[in-house]
TIKE-643798 format. One record per residue (C-alpha): residue number from 1; residue in one letter; x, y, z. Coordinates in Angstrom, 2 decimals, padded with zeros to 5 digits. Layout:
BEGIN
+-----+--------+---------+---------+---------+
! num ! residu !      px !      py !      pz !
+-----+--------+---------+---------+---------+
! NUM !      A !       X !       Y !       Z !
...
+-----+--------+---------+---------+---------+
This chain:
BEGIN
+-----+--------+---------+---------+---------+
! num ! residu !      px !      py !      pz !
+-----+--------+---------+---------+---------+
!   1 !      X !  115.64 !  074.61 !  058.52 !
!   2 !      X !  114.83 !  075.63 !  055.21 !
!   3 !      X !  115.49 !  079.69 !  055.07 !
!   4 !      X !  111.90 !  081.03 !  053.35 !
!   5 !      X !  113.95 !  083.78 !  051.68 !
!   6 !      X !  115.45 !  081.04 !  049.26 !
!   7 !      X !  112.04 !  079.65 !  048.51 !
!   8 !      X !  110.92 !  083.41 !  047.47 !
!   9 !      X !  113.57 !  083.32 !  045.61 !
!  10 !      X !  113.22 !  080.06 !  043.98 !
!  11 !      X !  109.51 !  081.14 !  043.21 !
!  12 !      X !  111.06 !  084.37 !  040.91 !
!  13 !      X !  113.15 !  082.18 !  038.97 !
!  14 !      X !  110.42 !  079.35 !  038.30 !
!  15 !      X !  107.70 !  081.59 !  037.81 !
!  16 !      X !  108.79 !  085.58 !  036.60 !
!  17 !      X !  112.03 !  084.30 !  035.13 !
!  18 !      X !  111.66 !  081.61 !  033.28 !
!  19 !      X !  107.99 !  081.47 !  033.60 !
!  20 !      X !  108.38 !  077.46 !  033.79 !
!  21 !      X !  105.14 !  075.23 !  033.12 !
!  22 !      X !  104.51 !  071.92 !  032.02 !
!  23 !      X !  105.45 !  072.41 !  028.42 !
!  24 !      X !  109.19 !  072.85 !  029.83 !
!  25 !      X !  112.08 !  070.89 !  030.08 !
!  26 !      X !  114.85 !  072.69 !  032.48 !
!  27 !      X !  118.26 !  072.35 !  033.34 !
!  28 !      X !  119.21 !  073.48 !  036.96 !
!  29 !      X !  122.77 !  074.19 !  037.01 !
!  30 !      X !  124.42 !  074.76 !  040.29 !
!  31 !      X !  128.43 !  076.32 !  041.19 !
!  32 !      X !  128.82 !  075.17 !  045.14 !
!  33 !      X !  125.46 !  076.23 !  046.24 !
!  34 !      X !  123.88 !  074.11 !  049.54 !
!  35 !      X !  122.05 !  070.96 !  048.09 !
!  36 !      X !  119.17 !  072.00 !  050.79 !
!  37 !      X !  119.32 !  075.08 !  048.15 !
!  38 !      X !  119.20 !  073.20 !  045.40 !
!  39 !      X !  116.65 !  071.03 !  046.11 !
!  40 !      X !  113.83 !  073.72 !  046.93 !
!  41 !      X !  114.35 !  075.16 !  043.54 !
!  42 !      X !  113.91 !  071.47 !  042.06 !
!  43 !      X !  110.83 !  071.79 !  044.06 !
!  44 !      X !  109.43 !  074.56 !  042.89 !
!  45 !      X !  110.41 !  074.26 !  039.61 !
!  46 !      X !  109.04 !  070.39 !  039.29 !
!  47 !      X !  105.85 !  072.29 !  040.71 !
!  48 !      X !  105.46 !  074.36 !  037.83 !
!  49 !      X !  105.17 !  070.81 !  036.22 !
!  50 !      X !  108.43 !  071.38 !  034.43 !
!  51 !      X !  110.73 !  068.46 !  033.67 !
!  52 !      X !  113.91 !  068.82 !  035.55 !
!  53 !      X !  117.29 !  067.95 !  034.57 !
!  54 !      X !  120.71 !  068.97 !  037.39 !
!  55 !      X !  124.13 !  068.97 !  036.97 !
!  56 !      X !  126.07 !  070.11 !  039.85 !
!  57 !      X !  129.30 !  071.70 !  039.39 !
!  58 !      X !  132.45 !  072.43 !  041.97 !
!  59 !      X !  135.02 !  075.90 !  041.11 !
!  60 !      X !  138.06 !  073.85 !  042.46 !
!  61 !      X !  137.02 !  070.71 !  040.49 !
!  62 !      X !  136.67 !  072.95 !  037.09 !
!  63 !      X !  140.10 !  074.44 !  038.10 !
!  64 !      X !  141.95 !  070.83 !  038.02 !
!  65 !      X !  140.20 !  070.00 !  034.97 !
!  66 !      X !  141.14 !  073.66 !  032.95 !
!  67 !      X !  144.65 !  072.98 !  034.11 !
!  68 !      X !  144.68 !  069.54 !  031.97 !
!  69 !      X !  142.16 !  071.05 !  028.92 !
!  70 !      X !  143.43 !  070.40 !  025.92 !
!  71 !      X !  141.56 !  071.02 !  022.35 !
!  72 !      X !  140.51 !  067.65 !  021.82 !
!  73 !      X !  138.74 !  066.94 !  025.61 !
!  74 !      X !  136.92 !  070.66 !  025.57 !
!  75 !      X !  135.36 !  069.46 !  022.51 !
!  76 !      X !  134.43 !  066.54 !  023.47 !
!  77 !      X !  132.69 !  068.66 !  026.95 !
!  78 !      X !  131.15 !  071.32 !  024.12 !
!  79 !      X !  129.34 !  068.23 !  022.66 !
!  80 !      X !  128.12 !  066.41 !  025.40 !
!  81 !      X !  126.75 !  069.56 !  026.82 !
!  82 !      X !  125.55 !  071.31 !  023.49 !
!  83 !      X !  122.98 !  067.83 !  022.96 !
!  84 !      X !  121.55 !  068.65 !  027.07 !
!  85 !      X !  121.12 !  071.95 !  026.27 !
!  86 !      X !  119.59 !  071.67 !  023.21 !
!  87 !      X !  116.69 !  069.57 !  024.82 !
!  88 !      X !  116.30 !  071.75 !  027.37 !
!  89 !      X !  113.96 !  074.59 !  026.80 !
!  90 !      X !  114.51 !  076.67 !  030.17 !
!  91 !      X !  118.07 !  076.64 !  031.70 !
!  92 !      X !  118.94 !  078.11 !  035.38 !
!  93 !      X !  122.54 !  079.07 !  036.66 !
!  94 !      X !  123.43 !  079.37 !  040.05 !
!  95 !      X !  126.47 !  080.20 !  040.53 !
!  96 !      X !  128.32 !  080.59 !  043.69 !
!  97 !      X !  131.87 !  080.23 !  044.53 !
!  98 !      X !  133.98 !  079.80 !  047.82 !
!  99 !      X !  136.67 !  081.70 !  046.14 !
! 100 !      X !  136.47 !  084.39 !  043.58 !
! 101 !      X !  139.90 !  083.66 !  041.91 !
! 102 !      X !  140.09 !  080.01 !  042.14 !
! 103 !      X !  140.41 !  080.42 !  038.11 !
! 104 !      X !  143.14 !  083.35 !  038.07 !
! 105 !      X !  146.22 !  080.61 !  037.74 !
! 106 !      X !  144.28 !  078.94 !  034.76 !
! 107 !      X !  146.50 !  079.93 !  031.83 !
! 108 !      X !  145.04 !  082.65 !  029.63 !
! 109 !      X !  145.91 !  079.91 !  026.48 !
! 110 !      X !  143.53 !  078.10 !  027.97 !
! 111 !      X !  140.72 !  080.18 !  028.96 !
! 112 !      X !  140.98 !  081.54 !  024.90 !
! 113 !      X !  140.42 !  077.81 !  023.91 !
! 114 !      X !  137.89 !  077.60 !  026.30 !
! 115 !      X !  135.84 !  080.61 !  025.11 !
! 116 !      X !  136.46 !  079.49 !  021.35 !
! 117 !      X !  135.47 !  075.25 !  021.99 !
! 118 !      X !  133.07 !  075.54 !  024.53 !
! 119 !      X !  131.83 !  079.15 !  025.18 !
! 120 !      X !  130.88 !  079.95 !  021.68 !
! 121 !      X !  128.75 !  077.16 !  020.48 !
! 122 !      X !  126.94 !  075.79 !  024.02 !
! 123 !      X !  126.50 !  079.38 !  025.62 !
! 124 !      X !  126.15 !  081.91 !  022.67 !
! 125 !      X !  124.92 !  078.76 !  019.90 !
! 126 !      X !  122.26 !  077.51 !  022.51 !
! 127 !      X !  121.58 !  078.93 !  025.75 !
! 128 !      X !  121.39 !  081.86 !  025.02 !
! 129 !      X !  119.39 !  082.59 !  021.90 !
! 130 !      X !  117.02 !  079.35 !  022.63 !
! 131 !      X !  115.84 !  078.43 !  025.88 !
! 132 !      X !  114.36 !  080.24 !  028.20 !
! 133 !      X !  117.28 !  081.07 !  030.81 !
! 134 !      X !  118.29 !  083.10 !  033.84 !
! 135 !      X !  121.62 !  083.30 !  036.06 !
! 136 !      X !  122.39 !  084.78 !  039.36 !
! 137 !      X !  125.06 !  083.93 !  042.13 !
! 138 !      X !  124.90 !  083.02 !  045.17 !
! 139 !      X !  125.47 !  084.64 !  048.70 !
! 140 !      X !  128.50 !  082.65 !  050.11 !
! 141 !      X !  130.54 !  084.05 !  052.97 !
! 142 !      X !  133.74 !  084.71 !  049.89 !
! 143 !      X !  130.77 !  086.88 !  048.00 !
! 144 !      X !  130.62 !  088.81 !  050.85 !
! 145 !      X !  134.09 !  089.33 !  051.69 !
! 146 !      X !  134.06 !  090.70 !  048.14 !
! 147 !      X !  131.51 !  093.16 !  049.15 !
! 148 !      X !  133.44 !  093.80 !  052.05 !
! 149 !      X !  130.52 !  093.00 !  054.38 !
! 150 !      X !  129.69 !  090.34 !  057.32 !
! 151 !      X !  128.15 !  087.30 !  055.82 !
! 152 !      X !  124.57 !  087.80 !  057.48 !
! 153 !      X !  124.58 !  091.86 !  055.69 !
! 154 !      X !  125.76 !  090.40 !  052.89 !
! 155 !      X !  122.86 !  087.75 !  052.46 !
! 156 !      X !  120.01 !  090.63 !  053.77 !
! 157 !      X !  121.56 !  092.79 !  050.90 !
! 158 !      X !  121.56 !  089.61 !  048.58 !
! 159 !      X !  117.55 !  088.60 !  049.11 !
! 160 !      X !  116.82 !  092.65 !  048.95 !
! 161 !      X !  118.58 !  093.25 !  045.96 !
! 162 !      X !  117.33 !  089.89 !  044.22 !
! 163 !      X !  113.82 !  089.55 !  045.12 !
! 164 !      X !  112.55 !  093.36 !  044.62 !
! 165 !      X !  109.33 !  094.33 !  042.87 !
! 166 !      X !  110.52 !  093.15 !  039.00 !
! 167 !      X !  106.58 !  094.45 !  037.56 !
! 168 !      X !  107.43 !  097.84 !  039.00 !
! 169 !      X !  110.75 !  098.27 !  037.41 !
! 170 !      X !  109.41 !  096.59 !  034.28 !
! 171 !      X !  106.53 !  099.76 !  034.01 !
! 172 !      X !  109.26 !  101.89 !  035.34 !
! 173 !      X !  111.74 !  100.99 !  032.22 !
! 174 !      X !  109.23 !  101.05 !  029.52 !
! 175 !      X !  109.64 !  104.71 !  028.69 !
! 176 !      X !  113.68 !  104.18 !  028.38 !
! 177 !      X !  113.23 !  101.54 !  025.84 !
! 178 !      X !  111.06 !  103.12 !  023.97 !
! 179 !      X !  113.80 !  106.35 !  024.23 !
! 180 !      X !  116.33 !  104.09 !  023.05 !
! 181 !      X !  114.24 !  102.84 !  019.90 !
! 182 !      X !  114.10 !  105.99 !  018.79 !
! 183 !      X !  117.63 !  107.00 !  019.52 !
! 184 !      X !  120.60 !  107.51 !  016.48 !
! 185 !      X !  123.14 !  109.48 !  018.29 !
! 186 !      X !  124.34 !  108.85 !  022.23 !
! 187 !      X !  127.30 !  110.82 !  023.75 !
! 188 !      X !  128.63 !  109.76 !  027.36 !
! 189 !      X !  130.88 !  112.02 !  029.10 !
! 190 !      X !  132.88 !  112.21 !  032.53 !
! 191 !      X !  136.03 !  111.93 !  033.97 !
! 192 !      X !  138.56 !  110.54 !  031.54 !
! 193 !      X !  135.26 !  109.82 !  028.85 !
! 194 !      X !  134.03 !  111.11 !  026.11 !
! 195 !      X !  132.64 !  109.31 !  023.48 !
! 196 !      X !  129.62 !  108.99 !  020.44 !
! 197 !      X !  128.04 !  105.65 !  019.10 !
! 198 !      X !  125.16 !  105.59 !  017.14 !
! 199 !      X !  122.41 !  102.97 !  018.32 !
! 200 !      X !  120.17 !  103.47 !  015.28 !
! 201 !      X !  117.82 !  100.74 !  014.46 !
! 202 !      X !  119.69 !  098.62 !  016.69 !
! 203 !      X !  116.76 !  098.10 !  019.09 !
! 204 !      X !  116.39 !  098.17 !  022.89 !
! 205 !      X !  115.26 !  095.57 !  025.28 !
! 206 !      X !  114.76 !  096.05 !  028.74 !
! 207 !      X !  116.26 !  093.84 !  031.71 !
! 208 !      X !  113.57 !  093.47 !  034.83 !
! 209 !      X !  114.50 !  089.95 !  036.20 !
! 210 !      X !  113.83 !  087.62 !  033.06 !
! 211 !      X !  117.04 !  086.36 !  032.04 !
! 212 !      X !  119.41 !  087.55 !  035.60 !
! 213 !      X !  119.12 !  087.92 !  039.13 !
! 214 !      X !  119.70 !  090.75 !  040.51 !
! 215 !      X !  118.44 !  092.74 !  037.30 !
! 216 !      X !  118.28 !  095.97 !  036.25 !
! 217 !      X !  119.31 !  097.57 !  032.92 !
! 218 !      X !  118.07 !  098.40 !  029.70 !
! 219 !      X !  120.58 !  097.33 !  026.76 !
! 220 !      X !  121.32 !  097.99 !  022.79 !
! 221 !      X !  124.61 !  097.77 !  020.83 !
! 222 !      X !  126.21 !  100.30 !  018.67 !
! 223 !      X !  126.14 !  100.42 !  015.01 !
! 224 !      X !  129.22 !  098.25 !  014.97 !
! 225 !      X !  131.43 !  100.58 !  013.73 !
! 226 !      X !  130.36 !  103.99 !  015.02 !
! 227 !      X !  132.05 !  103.86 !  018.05 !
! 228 !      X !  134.20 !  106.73 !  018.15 !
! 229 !      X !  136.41 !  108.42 !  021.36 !
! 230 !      X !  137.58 !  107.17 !  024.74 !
! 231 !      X !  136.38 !  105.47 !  027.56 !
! 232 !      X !  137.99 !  105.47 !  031.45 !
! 233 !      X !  136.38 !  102.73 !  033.90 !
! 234 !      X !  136.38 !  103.59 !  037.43 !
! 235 !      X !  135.36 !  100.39 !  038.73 !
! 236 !      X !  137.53 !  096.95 !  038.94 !
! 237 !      X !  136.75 !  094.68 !  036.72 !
! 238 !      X !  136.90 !  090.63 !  037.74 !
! 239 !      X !  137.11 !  088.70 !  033.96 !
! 240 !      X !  138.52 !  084.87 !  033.60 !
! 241 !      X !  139.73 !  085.55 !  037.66 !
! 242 !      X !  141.67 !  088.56 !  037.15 !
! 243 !      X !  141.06 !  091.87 !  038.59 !
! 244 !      X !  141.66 !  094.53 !  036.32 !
! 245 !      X !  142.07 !  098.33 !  037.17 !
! 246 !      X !  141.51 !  101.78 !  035.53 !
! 247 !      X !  140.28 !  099.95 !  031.92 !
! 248 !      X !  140.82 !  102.59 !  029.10 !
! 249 !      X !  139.77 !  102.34 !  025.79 !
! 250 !      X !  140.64 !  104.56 !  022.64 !
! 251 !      X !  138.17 !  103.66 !  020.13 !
! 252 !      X !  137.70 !  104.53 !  016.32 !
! 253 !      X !  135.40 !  103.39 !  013.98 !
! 254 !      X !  134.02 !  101.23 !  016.38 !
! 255 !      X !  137.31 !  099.39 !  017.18 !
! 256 !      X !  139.52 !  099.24 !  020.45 !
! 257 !      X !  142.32 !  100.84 !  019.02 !
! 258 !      X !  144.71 !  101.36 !  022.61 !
! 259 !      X !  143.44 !  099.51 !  025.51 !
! 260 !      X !  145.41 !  100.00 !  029.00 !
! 261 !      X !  144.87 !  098.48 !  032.48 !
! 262 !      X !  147.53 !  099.29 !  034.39 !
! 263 !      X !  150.17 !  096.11 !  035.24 !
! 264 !      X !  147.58 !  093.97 !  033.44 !
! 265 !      X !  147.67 !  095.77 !  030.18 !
! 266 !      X !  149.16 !  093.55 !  028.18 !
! 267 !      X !  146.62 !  090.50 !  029.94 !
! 268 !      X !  143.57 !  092.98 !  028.55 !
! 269 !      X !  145.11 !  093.12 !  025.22 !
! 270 !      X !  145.79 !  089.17 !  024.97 !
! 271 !      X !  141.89 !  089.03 !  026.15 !
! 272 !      X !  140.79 !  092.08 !  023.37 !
! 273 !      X !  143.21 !  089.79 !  020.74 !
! 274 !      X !  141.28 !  086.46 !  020.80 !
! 275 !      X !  139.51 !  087.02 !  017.91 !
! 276 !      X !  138.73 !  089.57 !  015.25 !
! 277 !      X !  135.54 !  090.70 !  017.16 !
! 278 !      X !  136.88 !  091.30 !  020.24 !
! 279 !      X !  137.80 !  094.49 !  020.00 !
! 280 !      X !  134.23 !  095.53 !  018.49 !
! 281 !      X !  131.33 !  096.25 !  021.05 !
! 282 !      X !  128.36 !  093.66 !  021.28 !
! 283 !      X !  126.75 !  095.66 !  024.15 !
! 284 !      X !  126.04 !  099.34 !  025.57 !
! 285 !      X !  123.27 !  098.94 !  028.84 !
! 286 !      X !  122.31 !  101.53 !  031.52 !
! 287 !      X !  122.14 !  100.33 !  034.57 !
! 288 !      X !  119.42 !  101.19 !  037.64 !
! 289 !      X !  118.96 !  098.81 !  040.27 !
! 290 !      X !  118.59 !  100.81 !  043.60 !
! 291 !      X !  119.83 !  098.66 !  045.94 !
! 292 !      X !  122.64 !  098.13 !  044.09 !
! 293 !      X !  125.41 !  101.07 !  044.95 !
! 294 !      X !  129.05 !  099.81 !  044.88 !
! 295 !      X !  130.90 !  097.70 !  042.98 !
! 296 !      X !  131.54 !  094.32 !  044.36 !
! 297 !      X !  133.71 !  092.80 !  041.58 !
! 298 !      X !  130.86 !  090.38 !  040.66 !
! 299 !      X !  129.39 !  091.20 !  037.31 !
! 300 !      X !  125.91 !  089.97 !  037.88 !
! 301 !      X !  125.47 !  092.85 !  040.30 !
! 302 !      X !  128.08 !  095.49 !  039.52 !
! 303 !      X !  126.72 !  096.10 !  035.83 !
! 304 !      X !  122.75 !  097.19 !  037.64 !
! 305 !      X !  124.71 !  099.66 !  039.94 !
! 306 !      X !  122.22 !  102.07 !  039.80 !
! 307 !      X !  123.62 !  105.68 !  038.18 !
! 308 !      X !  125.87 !  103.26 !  035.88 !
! 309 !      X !  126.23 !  102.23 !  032.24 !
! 310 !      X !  128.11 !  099.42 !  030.93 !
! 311 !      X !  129.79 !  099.07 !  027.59 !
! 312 !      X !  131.15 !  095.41 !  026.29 !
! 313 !      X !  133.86 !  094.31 !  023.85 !
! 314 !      X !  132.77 !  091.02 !  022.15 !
! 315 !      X !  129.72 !  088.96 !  021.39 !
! 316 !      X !  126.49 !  090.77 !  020.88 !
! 317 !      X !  122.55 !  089.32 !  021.53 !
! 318 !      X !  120.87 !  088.09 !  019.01 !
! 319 !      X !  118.35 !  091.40 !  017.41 !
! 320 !      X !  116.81 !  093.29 !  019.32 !
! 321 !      X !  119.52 !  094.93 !  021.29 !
! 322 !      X !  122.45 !  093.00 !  019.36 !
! 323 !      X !  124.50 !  094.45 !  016.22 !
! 324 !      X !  125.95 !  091.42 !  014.56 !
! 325 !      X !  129.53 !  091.09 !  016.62 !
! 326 !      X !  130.65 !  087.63 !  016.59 !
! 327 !      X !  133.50 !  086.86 !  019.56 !
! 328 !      X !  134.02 !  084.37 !  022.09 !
! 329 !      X !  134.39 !  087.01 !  024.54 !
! 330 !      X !  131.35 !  089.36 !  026.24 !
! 331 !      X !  133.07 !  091.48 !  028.79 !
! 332 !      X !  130.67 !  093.96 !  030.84 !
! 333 !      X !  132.97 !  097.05 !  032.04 !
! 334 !      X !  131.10 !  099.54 !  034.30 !
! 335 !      X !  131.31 !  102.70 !  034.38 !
! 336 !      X !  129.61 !  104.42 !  037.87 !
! 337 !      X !  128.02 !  108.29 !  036.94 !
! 338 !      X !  127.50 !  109.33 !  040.41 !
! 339 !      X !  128.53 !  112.22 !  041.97 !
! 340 !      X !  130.79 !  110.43 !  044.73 !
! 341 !      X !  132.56 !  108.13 !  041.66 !
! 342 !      X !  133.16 !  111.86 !  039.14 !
! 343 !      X !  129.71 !  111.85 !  037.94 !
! 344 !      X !  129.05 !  112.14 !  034.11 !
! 345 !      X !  126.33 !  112.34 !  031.19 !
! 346 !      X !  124.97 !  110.32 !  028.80 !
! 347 !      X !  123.07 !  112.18 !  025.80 !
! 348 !      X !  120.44 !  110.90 !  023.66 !
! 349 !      X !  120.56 !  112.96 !  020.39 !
! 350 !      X !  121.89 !  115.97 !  021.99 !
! 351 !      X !  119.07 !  115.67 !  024.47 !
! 352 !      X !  120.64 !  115.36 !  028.58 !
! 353 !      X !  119.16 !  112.33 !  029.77 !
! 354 !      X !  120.75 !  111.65 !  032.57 !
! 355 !      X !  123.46 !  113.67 !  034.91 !
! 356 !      X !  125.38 !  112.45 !  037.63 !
! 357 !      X !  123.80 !  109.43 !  037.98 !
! 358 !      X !  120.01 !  110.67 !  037.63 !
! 359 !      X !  117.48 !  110.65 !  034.88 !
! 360 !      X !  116.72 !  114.31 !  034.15 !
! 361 !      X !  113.66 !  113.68 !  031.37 !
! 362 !      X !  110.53 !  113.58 !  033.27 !
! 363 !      X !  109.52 !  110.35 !  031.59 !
! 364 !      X !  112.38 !  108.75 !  033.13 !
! 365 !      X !  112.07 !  109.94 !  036.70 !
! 366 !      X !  110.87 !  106.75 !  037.84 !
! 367 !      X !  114.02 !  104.99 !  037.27 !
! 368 !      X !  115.45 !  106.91 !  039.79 !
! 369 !      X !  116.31 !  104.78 !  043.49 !
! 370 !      X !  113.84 !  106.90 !  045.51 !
! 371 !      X !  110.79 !  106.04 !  043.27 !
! 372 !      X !  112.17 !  102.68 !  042.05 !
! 373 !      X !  113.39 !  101.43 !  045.63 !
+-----+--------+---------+---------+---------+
């Protein structure tokens, strides 16, 4: 029997997310998610009167096949793929995955050709900046081992988290981005952190379920290169299937200047070396989801942790929110502000904005879990 929670869902993608109608043409691409799954969204979105195009996709079958990619064969993938997407004008991800490092043996020469042949000009030349799109994962029992919860938590958490009131947060947010419009100077302290950027003119847009599921943030980019002091991230950090610990950065003039990670410092540096943006920040987001708490090691959900911010070496959006940076890389590292993770501030123009993990401005209480939850 068909759980009703995934129809609810599949109703938020086809209708807030994407906001599919007959006018659209959508690709429905699916990691090891249950066809029965599948299919309901392919219902709902084909009731939208949407065209619908699937492509179905196994983690242990794109293992085998990065373990023979060559140069030649993941151009030859980029092109195929680039023409679908670029007659699609909606495109929906759902990724799930049996096994949350069944990429961590693919060799990191591989995953940089990857990134540069494929990555770059079918995600960041098409996806992103022209079709409608959204991505979220999917609640399989190795998601919730992640989370370190029983599969049936796990998936209450999941349909909670995913399927919350998206208007209310979008009202909720408003004030923020219009805060961050405004805003030249931001300082974030804490433990191990201090550092200035300006966001000036860069522009703000606000995250309430449009483009992922679970959602939750409000995102800019520094002035490229006004990035200037250090950063320590106090959650782990899961990026091309490796986990990596304590992330520092030392950063001047807007460059990664000394990165460490523990016994995977010289991996993060290999990563922060694939290409002369890499080391420059396409993204700074706050994050404010309140169901979301603790990280779980799955992007998607750990950069909303509500009382966060995340800051990203790599490729920026396209204006508003974006600053120019041009990588094949966009990694979200979290940083958690809460008391019970060291707390920490983040300052808009001298001006406390939040503490500890709470807005403090009284246009911004509303962001907080017990008014947004």
């Amino acid at each position: 029997m068909l759980d009703p929670r995934v129809t609810k869902l599949a109703e938020l993608l086809c209708s807030h997310s994407t906001k599919l109608d007959a006018n659209d043409k959508v690709l429905i691409h699916a990691f090891d998610i249950p066809e029965q799954a599948v299919a309901e969204i392919v219902r709902v979105a084909q009731s939208k009167g949407a065209q619908v195009a699937v492509r179905l996709e196994s983690n242990l079958i794109r293992r085998q096949l990065m373990h023979g990619m060559t140069e030649a064969n993941a151009r030859t993938i980029a092109t195929i793929e680039k023409f679908e997407m670029e007659q699609m004008t909606a495109y929906i991800a759902l990724r799930g995955t049996h096994n949350y490092a069944e990429q961590s043996d693919v060799p990191e020469a591989v995953q940089t050709l990857w990134s540069k042949e494929y990555v770059t000009p079918v995600v960041f030349g098409v996806r992103v900046p022209k079709t409608k799109w959204v991505a979220l994962r999917w609640p399989t029992p190795g998601m919730a081992q992640q989370a370190s919860m029983s599969t049936p938590k796990f998936e209450e958490f999941f349909f909670n988290v995913c399927t919350l009131d998206y208007a209310k947060m979008a009202r909720a947010c408003a004030p923020l981005q219009d805060l961050m419009n405004k805003t030249d100077i931001v300082r974030i302290t804490g433990p191990g952190t201090d550092f200035t950027m300006s966001i000036k003119d860069i522009g703000a847009v606000a995250c309430c379920g449009e483009a992922n599921i679970p959602d939750g943030e409000c995102f800019s980019a520094p002035v490229r290169e006004s990035v200037n002091g250090v950063v320590q991230f106090n959650t782990v950090s899961l990026y091309q299937g490796t986990e990596f610990s304590n992330i520092r950065y030392e950063m001047k003039n807007g460059q990664i200047v000394d990165a460490t990670a523990g016994p995977n410092t010289a991996k993060l540096n290999e990563i922060l070396d694939t290409d002369p943006g890499a080391r420059y920040f396409g993204e700074f987001a706050i994050g404010f989801n309140p169901y979301v708490l603790h990280p779980m090691k799955d992007t998607l959900f750990d950069e909303k942790i509500a009382g966060s911010f995340h800051f990203t070496p790599g490729n920026a959006y396209d204006p508003p929110g974006g600053n120019g940076n041009k990588s094949s890389i966009h990694w979200d590292t979290v940083m958690i502000q809460r008391p019970e993770y060291g707390g920490g501030e983040i300052y808009f123009d001298d001006v406390l904005i939040r503490k500890d993990g709470l807005f403090v401005l009284p246009e911004l209480l509303d962001l907080n879990p017990d008014r947004l939850g």
